[in-house]
Every structure is written in C-alpha cells, then in structure tokens.
C-alpha positions as CSV (number, residue, x, y, z in Angstrom):
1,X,-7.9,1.7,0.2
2,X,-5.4,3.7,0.6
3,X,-3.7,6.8,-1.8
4,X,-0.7,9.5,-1.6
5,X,-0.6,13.2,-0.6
6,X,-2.7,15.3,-2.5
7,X,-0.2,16.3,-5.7
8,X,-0.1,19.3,-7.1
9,X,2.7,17.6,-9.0
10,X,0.0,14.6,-10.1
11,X,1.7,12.1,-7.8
12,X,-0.3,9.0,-8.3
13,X,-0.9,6.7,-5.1
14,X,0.7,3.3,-4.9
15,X,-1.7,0.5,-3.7
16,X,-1.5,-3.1,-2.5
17,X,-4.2,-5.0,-4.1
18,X,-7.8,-5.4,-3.0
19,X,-7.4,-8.9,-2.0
20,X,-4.1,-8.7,0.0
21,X,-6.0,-5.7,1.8
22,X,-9.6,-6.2,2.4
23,X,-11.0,-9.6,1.4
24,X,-9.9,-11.8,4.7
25,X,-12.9,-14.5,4.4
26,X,-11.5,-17.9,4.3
27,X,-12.2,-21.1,6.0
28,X,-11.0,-21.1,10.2
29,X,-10.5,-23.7,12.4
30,X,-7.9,-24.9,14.3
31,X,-5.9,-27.9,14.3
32,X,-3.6,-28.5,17.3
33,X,-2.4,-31.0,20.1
34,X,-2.3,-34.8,19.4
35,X,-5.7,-36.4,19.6
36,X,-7.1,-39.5,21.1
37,X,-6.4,-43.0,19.7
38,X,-9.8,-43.1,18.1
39,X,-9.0,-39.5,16.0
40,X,-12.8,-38.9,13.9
41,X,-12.7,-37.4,10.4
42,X,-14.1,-34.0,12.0
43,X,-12.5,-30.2,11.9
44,X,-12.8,-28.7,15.2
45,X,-11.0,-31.8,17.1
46,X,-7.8,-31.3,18.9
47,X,-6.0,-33.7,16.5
48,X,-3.2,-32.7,14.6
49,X,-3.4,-31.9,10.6
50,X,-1.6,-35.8,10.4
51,X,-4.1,-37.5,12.8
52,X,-6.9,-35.8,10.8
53,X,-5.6,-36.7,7.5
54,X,-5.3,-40.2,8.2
55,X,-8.5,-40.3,9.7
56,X,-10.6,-39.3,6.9
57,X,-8.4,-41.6,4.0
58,X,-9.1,-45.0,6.1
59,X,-12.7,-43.6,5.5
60,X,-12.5,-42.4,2.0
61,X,-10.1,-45.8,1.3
62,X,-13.1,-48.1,2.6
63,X,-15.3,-48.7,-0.4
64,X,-17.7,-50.2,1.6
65,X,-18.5,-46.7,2.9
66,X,-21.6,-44.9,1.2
67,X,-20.6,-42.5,-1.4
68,X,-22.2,-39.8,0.7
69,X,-19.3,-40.9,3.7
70,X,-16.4,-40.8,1.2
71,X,-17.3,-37.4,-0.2
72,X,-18.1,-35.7,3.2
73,X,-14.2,-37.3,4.4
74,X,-12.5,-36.1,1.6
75,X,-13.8,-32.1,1.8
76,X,-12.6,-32.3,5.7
77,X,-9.4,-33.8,4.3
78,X,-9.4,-31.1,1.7
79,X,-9.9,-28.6,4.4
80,X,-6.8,-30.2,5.9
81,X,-4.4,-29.9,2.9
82,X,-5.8,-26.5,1.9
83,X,-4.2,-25.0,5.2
84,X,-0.4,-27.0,5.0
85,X,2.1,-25.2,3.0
86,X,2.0,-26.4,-1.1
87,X,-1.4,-28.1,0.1
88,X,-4.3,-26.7,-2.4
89,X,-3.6,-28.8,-5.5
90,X,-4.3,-32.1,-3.2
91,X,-7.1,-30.0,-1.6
92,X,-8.5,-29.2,-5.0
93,X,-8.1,-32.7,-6.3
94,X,-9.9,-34.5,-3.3
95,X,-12.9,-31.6,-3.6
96,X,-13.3,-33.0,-7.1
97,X,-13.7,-36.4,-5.8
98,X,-15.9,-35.2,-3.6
99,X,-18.4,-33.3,-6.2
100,X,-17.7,-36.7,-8.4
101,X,-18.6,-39.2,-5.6
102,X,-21.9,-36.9,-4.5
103,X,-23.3,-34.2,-6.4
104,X,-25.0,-32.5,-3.9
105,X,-22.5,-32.4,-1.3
106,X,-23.4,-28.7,-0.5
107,X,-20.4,-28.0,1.7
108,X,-17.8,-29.4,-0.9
109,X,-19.0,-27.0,-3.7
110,X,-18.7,-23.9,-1.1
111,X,-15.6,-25.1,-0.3
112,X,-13.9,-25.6,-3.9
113,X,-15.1,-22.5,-5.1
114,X,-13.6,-20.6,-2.0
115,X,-10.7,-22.5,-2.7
116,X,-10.3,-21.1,-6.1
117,X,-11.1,-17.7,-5.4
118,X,-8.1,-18.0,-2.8
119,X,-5.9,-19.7,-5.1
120,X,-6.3,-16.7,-7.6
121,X,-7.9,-19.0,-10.1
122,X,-10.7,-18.2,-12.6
123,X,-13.2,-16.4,-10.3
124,X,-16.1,-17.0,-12.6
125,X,-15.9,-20.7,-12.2
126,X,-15.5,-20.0,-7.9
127,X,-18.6,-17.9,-8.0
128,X,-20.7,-21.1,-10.4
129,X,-19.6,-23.6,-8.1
130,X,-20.4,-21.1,-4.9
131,X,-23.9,-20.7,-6.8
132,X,-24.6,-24.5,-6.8
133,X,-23.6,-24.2,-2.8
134,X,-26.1,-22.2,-2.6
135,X,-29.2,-24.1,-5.1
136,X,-28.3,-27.2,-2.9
137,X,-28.7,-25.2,0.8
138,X,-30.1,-22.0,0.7
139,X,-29.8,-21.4,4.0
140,X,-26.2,-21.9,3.9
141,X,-24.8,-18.1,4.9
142,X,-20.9,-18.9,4.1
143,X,-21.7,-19.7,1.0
144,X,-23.5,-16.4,0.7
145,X,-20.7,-14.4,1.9
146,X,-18.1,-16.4,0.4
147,X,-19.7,-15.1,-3.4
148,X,-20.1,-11.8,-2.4
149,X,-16.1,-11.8,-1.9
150,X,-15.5,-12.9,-5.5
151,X,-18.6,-10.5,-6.8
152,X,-16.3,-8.0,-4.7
153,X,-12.9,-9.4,-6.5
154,X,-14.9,-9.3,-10.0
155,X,-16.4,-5.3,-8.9
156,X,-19.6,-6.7,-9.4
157,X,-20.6,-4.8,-6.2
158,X,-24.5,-4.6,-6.6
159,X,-24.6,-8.2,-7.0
160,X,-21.9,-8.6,-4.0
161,X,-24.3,-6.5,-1.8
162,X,-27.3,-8.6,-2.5
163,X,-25.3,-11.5,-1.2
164,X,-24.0,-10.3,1.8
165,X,-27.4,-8.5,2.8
166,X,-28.3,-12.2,2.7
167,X,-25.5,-13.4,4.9
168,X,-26.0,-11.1,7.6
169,X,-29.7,-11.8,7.4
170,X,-29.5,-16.1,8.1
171,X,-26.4,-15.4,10.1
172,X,-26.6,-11.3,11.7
173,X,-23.4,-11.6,14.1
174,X,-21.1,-13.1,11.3
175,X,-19.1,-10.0,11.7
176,X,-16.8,-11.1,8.6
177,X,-19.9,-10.5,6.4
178,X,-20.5,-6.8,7.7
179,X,-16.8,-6.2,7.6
180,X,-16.8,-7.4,4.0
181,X,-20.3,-5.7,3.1
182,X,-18.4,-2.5,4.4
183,X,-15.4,-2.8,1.8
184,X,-17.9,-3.0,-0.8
185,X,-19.4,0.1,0.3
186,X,-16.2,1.8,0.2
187,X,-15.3,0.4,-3.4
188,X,-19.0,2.0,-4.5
189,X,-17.9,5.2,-3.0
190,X,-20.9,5.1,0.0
191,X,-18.2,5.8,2.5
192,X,-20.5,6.3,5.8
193,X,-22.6,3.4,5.2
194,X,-18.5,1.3,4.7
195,X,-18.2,2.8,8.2
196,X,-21.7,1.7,9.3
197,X,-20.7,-1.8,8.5
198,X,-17.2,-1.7,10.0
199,X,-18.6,-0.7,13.3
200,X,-20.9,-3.1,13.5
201,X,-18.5,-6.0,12.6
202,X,-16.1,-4.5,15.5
203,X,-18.7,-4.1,18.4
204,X,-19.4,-8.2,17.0
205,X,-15.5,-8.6,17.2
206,X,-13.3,-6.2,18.7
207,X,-10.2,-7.9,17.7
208,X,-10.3,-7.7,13.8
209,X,-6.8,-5.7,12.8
210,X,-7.8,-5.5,9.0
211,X,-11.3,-4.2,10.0
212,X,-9.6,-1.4,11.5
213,X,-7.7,-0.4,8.8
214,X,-10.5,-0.9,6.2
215,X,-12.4,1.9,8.3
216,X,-9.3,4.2,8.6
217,X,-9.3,4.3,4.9
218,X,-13.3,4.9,4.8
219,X,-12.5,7.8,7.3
220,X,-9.5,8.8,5.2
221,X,-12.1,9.2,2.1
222,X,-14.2,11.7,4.1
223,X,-11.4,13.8,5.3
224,X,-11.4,12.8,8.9
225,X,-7.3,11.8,9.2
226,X,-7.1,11.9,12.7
227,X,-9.6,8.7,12.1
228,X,-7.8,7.3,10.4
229,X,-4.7,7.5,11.6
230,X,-6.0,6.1,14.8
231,X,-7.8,3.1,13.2
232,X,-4.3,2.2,11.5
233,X,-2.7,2.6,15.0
234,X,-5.1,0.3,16.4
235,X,-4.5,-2.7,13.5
236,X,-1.4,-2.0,14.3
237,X,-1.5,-2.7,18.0
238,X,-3.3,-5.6,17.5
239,X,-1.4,-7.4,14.5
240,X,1.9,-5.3,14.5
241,X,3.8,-8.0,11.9
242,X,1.7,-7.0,9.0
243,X,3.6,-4.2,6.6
244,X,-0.3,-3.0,5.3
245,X,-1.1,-1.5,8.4
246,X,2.3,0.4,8.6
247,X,2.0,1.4,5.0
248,X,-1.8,2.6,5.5
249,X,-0.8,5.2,7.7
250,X,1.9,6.3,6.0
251,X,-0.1,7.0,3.8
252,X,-2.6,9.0,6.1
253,X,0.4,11.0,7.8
254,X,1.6,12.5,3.9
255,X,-2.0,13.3,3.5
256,X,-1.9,15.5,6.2
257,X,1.3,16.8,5.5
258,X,3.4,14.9,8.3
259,X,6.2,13.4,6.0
260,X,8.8,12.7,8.6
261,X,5.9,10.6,10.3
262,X,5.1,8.8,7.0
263,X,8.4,7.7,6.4
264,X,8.9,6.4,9.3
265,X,5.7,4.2,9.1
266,X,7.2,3.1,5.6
267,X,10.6,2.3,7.4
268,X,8.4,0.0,9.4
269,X,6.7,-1.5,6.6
270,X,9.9,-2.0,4.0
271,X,11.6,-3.4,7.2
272,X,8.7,-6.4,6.9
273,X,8.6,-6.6,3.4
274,X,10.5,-5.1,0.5
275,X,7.6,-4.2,-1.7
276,X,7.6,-1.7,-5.2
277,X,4.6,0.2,-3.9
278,X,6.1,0.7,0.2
279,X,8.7,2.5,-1.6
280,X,7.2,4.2,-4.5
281,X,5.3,5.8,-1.1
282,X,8.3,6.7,1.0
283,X,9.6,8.2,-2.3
284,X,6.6,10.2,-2.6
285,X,7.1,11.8,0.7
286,X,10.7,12.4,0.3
287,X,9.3,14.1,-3.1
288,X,7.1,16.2,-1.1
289,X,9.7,17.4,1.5
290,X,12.7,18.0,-0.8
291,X,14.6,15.3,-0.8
292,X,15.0,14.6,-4.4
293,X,18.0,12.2,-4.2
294,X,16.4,10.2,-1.4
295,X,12.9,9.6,-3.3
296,X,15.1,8.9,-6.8
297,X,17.2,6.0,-4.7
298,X,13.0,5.1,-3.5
299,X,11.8,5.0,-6.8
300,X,14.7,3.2,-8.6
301,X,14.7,0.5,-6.0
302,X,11.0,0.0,-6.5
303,X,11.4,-0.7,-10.1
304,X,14.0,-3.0,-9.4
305,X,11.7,-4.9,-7.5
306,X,8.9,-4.2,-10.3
307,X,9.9,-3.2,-13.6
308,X,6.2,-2.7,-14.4
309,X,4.7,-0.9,-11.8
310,X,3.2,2.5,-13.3
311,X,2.9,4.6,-10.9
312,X,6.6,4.7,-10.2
313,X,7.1,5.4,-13.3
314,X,4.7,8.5,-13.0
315,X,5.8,9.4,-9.5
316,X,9.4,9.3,-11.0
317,X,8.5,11.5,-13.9
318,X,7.5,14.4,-11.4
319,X,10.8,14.3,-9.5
320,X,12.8,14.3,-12.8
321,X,10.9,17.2,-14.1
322,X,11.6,19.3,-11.1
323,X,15.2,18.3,-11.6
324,X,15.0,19.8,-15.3
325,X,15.8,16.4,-16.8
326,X,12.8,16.5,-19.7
327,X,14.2,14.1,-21.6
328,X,13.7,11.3,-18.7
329,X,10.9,12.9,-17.4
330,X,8.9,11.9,-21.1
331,X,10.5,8.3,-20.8
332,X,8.9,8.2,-17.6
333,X,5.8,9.1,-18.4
334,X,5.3,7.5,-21.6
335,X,6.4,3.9,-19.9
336,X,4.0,4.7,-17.1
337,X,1.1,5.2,-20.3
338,X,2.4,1.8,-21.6
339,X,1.8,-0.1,-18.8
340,X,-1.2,1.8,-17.7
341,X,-2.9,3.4,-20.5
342,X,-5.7,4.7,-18.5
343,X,-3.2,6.6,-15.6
344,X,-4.5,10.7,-17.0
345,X,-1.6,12.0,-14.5
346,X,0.5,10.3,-16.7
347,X,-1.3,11.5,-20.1
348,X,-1.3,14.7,-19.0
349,X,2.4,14.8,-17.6
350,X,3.2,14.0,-20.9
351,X,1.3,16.7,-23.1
352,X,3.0,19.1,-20.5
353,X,6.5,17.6,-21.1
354,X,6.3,17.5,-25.0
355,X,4.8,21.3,-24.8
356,X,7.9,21.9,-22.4
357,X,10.9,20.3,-24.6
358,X,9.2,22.0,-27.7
359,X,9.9,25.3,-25.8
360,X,12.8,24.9,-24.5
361,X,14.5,21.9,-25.6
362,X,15.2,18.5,-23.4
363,X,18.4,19.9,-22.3
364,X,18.9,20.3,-18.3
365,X,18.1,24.0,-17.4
366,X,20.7,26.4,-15.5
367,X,20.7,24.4,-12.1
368,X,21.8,21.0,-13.4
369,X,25.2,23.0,-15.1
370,X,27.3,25.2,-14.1
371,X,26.1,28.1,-13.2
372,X,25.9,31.7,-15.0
373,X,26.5,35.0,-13.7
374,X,22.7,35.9,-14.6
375,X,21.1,32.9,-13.4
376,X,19.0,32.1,-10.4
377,X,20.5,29.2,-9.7
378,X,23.0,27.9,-6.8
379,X,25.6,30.4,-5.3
380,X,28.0,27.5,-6.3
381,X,29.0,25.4,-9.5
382,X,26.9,22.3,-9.5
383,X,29.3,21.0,-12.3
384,X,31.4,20.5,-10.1
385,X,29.4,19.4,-6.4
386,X,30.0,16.5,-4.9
387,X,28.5,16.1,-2.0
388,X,24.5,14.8,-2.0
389,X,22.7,17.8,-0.5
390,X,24.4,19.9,-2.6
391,X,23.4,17.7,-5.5
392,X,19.7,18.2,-4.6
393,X,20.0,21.8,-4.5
394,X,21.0,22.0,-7.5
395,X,18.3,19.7,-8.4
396,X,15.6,22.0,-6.9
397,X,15.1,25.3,-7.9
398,X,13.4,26.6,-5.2
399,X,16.4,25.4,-3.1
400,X,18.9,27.0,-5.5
401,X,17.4,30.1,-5.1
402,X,17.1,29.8,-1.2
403,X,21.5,29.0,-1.2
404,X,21.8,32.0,-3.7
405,X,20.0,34.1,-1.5
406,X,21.6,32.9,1.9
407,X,24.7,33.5,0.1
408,X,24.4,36.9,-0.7
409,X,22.2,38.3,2.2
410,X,25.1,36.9,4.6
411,X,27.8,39.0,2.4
412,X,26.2,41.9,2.7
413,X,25.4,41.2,6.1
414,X,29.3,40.6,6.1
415,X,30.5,43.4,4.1
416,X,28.3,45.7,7.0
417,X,29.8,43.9,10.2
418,X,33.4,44.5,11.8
419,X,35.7,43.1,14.7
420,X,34.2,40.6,16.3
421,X,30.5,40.8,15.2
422,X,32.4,39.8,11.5
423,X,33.9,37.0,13.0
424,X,30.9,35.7,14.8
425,X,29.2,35.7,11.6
426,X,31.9,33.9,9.6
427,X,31.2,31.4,12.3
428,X,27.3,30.8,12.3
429,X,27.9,30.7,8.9
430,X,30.3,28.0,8.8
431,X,28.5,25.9,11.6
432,X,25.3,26.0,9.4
433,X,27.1,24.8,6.5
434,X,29.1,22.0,8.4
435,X,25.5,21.0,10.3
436,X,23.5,21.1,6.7
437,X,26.3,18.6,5.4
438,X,26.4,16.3,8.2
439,X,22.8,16.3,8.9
440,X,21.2,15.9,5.7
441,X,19.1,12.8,5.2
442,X,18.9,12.3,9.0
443,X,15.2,11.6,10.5
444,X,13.7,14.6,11.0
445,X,16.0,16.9,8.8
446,X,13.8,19.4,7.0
447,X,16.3,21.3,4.8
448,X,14.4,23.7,2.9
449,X,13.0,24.8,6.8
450,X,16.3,24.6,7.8
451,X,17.1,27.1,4.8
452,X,14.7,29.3,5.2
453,X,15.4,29.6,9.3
454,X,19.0,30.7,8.2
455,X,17.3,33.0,5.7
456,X,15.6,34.6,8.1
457,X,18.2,35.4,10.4
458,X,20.4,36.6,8.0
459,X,17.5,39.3,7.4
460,X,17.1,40.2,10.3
461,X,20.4,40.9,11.0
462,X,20.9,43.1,7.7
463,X,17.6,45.5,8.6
C-alpha cells in the first residue's frame, strides 16, 4: 500500500507484497505455562504446545474413541503443530485425517484451508475447502472472513466484500474483519470507505500496529501525508521491530519531499531486514536529492539481493540516464520489460532511450569525459576525479553547471577583490571546498542546496 515520490523521472515504487502487508488473519491463541496433570485436548488452556500435543494423540491413538472425538483432537493438535517452527506439513497431514475420519468436521475444513492460504499453497483449493466450512455451519464467521482473505489474495474483491459484510454481520466487533474489509476497499480504489473500516476496527481494538499502517496508506492515496505519516508513526510505536512500518513512511516522507527523513526511516528498516525493495526506496530518495553514487550503490545492492526485481531495474535506468550512460540506461530498461512486461515507465523509458542513442549516439555526453573548453560541464576534468562527490558532479548536469558557475563567479569575484578582502575570499573558498569533500554523504548533507547557497553568495558579492 505503499509507492515512491511522484517521478517526473518515472520512478516506479517498490512494494512488499499484499500478504506480508495487509492480510494478518490467522488462527490466535496462546499456549503458555505447564498445565495440570490431567492436561484436556482443548486450545485456550495454560498447557504448554507438548502437554497439548500429547493430550490430544492418547485421544486420537484410542480407537475406541468415536470418529467424531478423533477428528476434533487431531485439528486442536493440528492447531498446535501449525504454530511450532517447521510444524504445517504435520498440521496439514493430521487436518486430513481429520476431514478423512468425519466429513463434516466444520472447524477442520476452516482450518486446512486457512492453513493453505498461509502456507502460500493453491488458494483455490483454500477457498473450496473454506466453502465447505461454511455449507457445514453457516453461521461460522471465521470461516467467512478467513475466504474473503484468499478472495482478497486472488483480487476477487467483490466476492471478498460479500464475505466479510457477512462476517461483521454474525460477529460485528471482530475488528480483524473490518480491518481486512478496509484493505479491500483500498485495493478497489474506495479509499474513504478503507478508512471507514479501519477506524472502526481501531475504536474495536486500539492496539492493531498493521491497522495503522493500512490506514496511513488509505490517507496517503487521498493526499493527506501528514495522516499518514502519523498512522505509520503510531504502528511504529506500538510494534517498533517490524521493517514495513519504517519502510511505509519512508515512503510517505519522499512523497512529500522530506528525503533526509525517508532515508532515515529506510536506515531503520534495512537495519531489520536487508530487503531488494527497502533499498530500491532509499535509492530512490538519494535519486531525488542528488546523490547519484549513493542510490547506484542502493540499487546495485538490491539486485544482489534480487536479480529479478523490476522496478530496480527501472529505478536504475533513470539514474543512469541522468548520468549520460544510454547504453546501460536501455539494458536497464529493457530487463525491467523482461521481467515485467506490463511496467509502461519502463516501455516508455525505453522508446525515449532508443529515440535518444539514435540522436546522439550511446556514448557518455561531455560530463562523463573530460571536459571541453565550450562545454557546460564541470570547471574540472572528470577524466581524471577521484574523489566521490566530484564523481557525482560530473554525473549530474545540473551539478556540473552549478561548479562551473561557482567557479567562475568566484574568479571574477577574485579578479575584482584586493589585500585582504582577496585573501578572505581565497579562504571561504577553500573552506567550502574542504567542507563539500568531507561532508558529502553525511545525514543531512544537501549538496546541490549547499551549491547553490555558495552560488548565491558569490553573487552577491560580485553586484
């Protein structure tokens, strides 16, 4: 729910995938503290996952037991083993049993065909066996819920709204069903009526962090930021270990133009998680503020982590066509259209870029070479720079320009000055140089302001 700064440059946003981000409906309970001697077969206890699992197999082991008995031991058990680590292939195995031992065990179908939606298995055959949940108990509001989430997975929305209208009608302060009726809302594009529904599942529950963020991105849609950015602060606050939430409002921050704030919210959420889209974002905003060399390092360590994620590809494109290099700029683009044939930014980057190398060939331009005497490039050789920010200078034209121009306002600013209003300047001069090299890349940094600002002066002093 979430997408970059606006791009003039056709930056395309980096997601995390539907489910990671919106669709939290799952089985809860909790299993904790050892139980008494005499442990029942029976989630909600205070018997530990061991004590529970024993319990149920000297139940489902007795074949004296009815069948009915068996089956209802072995979905608690499954419940059991769905929620240990490595757990949902015995969990899936027993709910067979289960179905096999009594057909019309309601609760076990609900229960394997959640199970498969959450194991990322075939979603039509979750939503059949959440549909024979709910021909055995229609009454059953779980269940109800529980399909609309894989109609919501399958973007089946009109058929995922019918099912959680019916939720919250046999259960109306199940605030997991307006919370999920709200993201499908969003997905259909009905943005106040997503909001509608997130409000009411947070007045029900207060404490949902994901909720939170689900709004901020309904708020994002309709322009109101500082909504957003507060509803991401406030998922935050309450579940501060998830990278989304960080990510979210980075995301929210470059929409509004507040780089420095983004990436910092990115720093956040790469420091929880090394993920190809959490940098393909900070690279983005490092795009947007300048720092070409800082979003390529971005962009190539996303791809490292994801050789076939598209957008980087895209994202990447854009930077190397500001840097002149055509040639990589088509690569770019035409691996991003491989991998995502429908991405237009991408389609249409490339028209532009074959138009462009047709023109004028997929050489590097002026700023990437040494400079000319004619050009309006750097007021040094970039053949020859070494140092990074001089590197992205040369990368940028509009910071080329900006040097060239520092460089000769301040000698004619020079050539006009004597004594010691000369050496002052030599001075300034020098200390803005030394402060641009050792402060590039530092938080906060802004070097095209910081150009301009030193621009500026040097104006003012030659009028």
């Amino acid at each position: 729910m979430c997408g970059t700064h606006a791009s003039a440059q056709a930056l395309s946003p980096a997601k995390i995938s539907l489910r990671a981000l919106f669709l939290g409906a799952a089985m809860s309970f909790v299993l904790a503290a050892p139980a008494a001697a005499s442990t029942e077969c029976v989630l909600g206890s205070k018997a530990t996952p061991a004590e529970l699992i024993s319990a149920c197999s000297a139940i489902i082991d007795q074949t004296a037991n009815s069948a009915a008995e068996r089956s209802a031991a072995l979905v608690v058990r499954a419940e059991v083993n769905a929620q240990t680590l490595g757990g949902q292939s015995q969990a899936l195995r027993d709910l067979d049993r289960a179905i096999a031992l009594d057909g019309k065990n309601a609760k076990a179908w609900r229960v394997r065909g959640d199970l498969l939606r959450e194991a990322g298995g075939d979603l039509n055959r979750a939503a059949a066996d959440l549909t024979k949940a709910i021909e055995l108990d229609p009454q059953d509001a779980e269940a109800y819920e529980l399909r609309g989430v894989v109609y919501t997975n399958q973007r089946r929305l009109d058929r995922a709204l019918a099912d959680y209208d019916q939720a919250i009608k046999l259960k109306p302060d199940d605030a997991q069903a307006w919370s999920d009726r709200g993201v499908a809302y969003y997905l259909g594009g009905d943005n106040e009526k997503a909001i509608r529904n997130f409000d009411e599942a947070l007045r029900l529950d207060p404490n949902r962090a994901r909720t939170y963020t689900n709004r901020g991105a309904a708020y994002k849609k309709l322009g109101q930021l500082d909504k957003a950015v507060a509803d991401d602060g406030e998922a935050i606050r309450l579940d501060p270990k998830v990278p989304e939430y960080y990510d979210n409002r980075g995301l929210t921050y470059a929409a509004m133009g507040e780089y420095d704030k983004a990436i910092a919210d990115y720093d956040q959420a790469i420091r929880r998680e090394q993920r190809a889209n959490f940098l393909t974002n900070r690279g983005d905003s490092y795009q947007f503020k300048g720092e070409l060399g800082a979003a390529l390092s971005d962009y190539e360590a996303a791809l490292k982590l994801d050789p076939n994620f598209a957008k980087t590809y895209n994202n990447r494109a854009v930077l190397y066509k500001k840097m002149g290099e055509r040639k990589k700029a088509l690569a770019d683009y035409e691996t991003a259209l491989k991998l995502d044939p429908g991405n237009e930014n991408a389609a249409n980057g490339r028209r532009s870029m074959i138009a462009e190398i047709a023109r004028f060939g997929a050489a590097s331009p002026g700023p990437m070479h040494a400079r000319s005497a004619d050009d309006s490039g750097p007021s040094f050789n970039c053949a020859t720079a070494k140092r990074e920010v001089e590197k992205v200078i040369c990368a940028d034209p509009q910071l080329g320009v900006l040097d060239r121009q520092i460089a000769e306002t301040y000698e004619r600013v020079l050539r006009a000055s004597k004594g010691r209003s000369a050496s002052d300047l030599r001075k300034t001069q020098r200390e803005f140089l030394t402060t641009r090299n050792a402060s590039f890349r530092r938080p906060g940094y802004d070097l095209k302001k910081i150009m301009q600002d030193r621009l500026q002066r040097l104006n003012a002093m030659e009028s």
